[in-house]
N, CA and C atoms as a LAMMPS dump frame, in Angstrom:
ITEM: TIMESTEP
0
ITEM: NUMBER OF ATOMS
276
ITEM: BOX BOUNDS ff ff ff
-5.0000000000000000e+02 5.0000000000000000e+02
-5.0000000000000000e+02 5.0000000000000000e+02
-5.0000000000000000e+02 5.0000000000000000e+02
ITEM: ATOMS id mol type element x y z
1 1 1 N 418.909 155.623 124.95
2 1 2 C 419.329 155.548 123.569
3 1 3 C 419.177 154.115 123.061
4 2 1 N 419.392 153.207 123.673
5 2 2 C 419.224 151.899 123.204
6 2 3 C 417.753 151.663 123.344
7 3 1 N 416.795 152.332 124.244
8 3 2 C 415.843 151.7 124.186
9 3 3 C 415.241 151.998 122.767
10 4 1 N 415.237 153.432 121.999
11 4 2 C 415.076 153.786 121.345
12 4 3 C 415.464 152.609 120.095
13 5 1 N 416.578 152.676 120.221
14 5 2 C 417.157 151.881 119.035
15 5 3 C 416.465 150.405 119.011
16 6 1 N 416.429 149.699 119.798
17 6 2 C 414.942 148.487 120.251
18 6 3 C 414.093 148.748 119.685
19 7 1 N 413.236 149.755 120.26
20 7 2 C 412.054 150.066 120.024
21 7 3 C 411.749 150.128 118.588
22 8 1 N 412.675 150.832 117.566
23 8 2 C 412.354 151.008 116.218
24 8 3 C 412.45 149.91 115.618
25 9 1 N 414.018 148.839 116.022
26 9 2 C 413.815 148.213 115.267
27 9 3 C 413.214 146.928 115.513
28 10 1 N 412.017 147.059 116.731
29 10 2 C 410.744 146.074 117.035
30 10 3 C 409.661 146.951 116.02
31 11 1 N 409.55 147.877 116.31
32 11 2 C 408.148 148.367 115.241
33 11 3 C 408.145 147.781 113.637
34 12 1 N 409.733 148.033 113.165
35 12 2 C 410.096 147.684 111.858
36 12 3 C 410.176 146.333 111.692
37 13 1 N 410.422 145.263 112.425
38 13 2 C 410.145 143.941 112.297
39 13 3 C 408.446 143.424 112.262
40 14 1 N 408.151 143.773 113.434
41 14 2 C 406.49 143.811 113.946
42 14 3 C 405.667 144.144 112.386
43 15 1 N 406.299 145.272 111.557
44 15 2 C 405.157 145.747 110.636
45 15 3 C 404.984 144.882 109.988
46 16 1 N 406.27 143.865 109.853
47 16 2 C 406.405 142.926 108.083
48 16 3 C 405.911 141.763 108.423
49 17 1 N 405.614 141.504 109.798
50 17 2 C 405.292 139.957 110.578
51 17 3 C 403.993 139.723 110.429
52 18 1 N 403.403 138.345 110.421
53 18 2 C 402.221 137.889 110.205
54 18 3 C 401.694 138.04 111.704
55 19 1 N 400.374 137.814 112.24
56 19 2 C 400.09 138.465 113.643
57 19 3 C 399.938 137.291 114.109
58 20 1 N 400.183 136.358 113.781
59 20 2 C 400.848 135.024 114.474
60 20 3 C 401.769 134.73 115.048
61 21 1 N 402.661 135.565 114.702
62 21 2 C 403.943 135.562 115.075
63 21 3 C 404.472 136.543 116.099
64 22 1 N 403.583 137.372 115.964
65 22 2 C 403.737 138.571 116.949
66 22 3 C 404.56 138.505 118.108
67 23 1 N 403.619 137.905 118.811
68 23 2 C 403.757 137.515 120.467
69 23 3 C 405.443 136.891 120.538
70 24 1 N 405.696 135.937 119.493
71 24 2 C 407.093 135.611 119.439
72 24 3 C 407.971 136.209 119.587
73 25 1 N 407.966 136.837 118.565
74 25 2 C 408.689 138.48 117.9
75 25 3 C 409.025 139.105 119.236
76 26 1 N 407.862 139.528 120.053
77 26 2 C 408.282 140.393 121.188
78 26 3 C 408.544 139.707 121.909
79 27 1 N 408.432 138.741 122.564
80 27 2 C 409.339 137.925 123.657
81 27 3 C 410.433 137.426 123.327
82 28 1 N 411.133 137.557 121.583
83 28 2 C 412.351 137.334 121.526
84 28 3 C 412.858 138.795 121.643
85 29 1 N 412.327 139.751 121.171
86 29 2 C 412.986 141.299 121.642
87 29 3 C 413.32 141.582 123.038
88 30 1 N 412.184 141.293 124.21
89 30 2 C 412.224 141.227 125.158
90 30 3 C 413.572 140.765 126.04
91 31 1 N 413.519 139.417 125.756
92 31 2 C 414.625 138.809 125.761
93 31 3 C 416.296 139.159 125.533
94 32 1 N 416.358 139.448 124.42
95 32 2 C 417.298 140.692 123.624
96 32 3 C 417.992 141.594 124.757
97 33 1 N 416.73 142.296 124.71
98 33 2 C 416.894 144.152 125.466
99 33 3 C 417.482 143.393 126.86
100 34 1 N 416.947 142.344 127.545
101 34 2 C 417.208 142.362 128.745
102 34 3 C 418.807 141.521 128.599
103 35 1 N 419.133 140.574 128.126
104 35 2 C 420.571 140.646 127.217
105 35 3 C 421.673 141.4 127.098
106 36 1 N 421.058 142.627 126.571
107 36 2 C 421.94 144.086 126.031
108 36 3 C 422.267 144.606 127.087
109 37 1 N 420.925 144.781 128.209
110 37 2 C 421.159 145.478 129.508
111 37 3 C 422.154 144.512 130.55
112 38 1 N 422.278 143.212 130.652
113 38 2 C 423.344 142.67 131.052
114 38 3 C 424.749 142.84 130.706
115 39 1 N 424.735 142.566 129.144
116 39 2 C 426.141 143.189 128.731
117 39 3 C 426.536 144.495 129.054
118 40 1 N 425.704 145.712 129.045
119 40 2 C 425.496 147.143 129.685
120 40 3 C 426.301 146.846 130.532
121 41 1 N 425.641 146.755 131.827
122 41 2 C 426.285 146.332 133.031
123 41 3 C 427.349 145.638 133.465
124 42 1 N 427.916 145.166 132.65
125 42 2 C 429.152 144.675 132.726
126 42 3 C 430.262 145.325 132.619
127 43 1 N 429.919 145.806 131.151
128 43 2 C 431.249 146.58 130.603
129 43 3 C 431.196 147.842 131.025
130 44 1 N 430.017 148.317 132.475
131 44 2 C 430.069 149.403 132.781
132 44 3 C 431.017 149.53 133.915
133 45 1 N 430.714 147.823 134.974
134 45 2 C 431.716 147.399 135.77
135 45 3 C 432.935 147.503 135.492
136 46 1 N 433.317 146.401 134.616
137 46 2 C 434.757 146.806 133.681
138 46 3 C 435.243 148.126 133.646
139 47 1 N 434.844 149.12 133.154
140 47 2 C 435.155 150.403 132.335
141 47 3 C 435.505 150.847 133.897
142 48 1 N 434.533 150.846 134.797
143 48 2 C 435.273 151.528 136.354
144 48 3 C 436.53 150.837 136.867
145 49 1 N 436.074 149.452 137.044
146 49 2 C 437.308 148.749 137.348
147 49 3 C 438.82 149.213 136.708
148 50 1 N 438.768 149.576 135.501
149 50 2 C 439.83 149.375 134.867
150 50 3 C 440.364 151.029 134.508
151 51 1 N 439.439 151.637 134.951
152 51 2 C 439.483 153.315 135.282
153 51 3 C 440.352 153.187 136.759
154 52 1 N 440.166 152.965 137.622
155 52 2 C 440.644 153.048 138.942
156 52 3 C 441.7 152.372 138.744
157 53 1 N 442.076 151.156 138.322
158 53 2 C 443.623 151.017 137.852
159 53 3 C 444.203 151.808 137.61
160 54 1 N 443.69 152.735 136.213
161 54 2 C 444.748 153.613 135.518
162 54 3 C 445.023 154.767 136.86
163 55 1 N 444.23 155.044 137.711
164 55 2 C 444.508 156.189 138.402
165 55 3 C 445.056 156.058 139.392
166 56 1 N 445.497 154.597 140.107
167 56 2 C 446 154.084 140.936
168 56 3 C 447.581 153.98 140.621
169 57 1 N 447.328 153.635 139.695
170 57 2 C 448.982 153.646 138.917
171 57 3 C 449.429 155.166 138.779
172 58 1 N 448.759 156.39 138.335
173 58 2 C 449.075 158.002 138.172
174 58 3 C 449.32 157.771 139.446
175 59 1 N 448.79 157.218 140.38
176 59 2 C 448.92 158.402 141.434
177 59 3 C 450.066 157.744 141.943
178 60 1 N 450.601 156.436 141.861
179 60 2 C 451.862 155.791 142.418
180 60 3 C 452.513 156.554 141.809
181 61 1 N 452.582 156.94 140.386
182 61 2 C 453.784 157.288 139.984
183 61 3 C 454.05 158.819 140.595
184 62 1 N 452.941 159.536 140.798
185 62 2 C 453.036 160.815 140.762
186 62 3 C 454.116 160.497 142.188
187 63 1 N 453.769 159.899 143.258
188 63 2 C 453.873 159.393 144.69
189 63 3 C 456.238 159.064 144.401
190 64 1 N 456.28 158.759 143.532
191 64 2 C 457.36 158.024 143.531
192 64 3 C 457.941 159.252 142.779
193 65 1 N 457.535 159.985 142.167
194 65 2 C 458.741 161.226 142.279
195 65 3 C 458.667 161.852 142.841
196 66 1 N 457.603 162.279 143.823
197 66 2 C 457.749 163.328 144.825
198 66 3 C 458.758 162.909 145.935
199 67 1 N 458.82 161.443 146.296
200 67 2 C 459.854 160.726 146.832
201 67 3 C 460.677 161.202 146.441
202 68 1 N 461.201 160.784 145.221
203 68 2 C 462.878 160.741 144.706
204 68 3 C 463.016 162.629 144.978
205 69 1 N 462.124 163.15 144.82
206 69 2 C 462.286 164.539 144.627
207 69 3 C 462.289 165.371 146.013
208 70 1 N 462.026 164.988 147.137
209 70 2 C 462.631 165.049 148.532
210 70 3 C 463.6 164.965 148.912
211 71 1 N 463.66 163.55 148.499
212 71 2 C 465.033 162.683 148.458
213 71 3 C 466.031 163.729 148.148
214 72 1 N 466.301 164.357 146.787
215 72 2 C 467.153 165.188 146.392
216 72 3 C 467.319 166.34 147.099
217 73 1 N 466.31 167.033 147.801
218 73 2 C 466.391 168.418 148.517
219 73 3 C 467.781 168.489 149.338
220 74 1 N 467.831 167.851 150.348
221 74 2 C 468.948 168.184 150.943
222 74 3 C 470.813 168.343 150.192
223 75 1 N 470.369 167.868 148.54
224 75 2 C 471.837 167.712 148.19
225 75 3 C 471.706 169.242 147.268
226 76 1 N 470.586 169.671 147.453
227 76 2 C 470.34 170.794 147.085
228 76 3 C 471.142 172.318 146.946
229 77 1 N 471.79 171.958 148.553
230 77 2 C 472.12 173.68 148.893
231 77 3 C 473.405 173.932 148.305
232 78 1 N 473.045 175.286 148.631
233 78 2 C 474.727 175.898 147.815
234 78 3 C 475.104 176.35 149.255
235 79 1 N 476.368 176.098 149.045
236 79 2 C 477.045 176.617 150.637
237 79 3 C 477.452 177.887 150.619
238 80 1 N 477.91 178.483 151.632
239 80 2 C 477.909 179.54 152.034
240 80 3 C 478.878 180.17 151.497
241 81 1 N 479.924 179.945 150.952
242 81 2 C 481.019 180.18 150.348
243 81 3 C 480.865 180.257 149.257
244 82 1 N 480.29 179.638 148.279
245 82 2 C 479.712 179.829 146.818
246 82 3 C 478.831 181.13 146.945
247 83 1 N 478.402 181.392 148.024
248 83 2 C 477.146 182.463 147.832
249 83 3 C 477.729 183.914 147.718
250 84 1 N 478.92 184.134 148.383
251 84 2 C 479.789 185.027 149.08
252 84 3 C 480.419 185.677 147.529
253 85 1 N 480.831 184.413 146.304
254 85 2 C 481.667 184.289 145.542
255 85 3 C 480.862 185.382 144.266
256 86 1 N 479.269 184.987 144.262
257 86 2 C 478.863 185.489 143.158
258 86 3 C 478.772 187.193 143.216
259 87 1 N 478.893 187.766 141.833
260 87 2 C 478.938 189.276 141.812
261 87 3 C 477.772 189.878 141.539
262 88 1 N 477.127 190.702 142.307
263 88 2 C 476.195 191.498 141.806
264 88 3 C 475.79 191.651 140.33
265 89 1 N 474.588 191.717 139.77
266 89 2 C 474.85 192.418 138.333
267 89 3 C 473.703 193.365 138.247
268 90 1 N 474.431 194.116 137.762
269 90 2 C 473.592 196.039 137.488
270 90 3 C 473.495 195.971 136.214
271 91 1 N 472.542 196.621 136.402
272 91 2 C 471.633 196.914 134.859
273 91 3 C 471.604 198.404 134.902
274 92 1 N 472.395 198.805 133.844
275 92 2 C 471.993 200.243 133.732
276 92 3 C 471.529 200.784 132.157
């Protein structure tokens, strides 16, 4: 997609240029594109880098309530005497 977008707007410069200038023209485009493709690459680095943060952090958190939420199981139970207490209920 970018090359595209280059490409046109080298043809559209190129048309209006004297052919003296040409050769310029495209070794400053040249130049450019290979530019763009550095910045590319960067913020493609970035964008992962800073992706794997965010999911590093989900997954701590997810990690830290399943903790606390263990944690709680054992205060969980109903004893045996509460169980004894409750009454049936019929549906008729």
């Amino acid at each position: 997609m970018v090359d595209k977008l280059i490409k046109d707007k080298e043809d559209t410069v190129l048309a209006s240029v004297p052919d003296k200038m040409k050769p310029s023209i495209e070794e400053n485009f040249n130049t450019q594109t290979k530019e763009i493709y550095k910045v590319l690459d960067d913020m493609t680095v970035i964008k992962n880098d800073e992706s794997n943060k965010v999911y590093n952090k989900c997954f701590l958190l997810t990690a830290i309530i399943a903790i606390l939420g263990l944690a709680a199981v054992p205060f969980n139970k109903m004893k045996e005497t509460e169980l004894g207490k409750t009454k049936p209920e019929f549906v008729v």
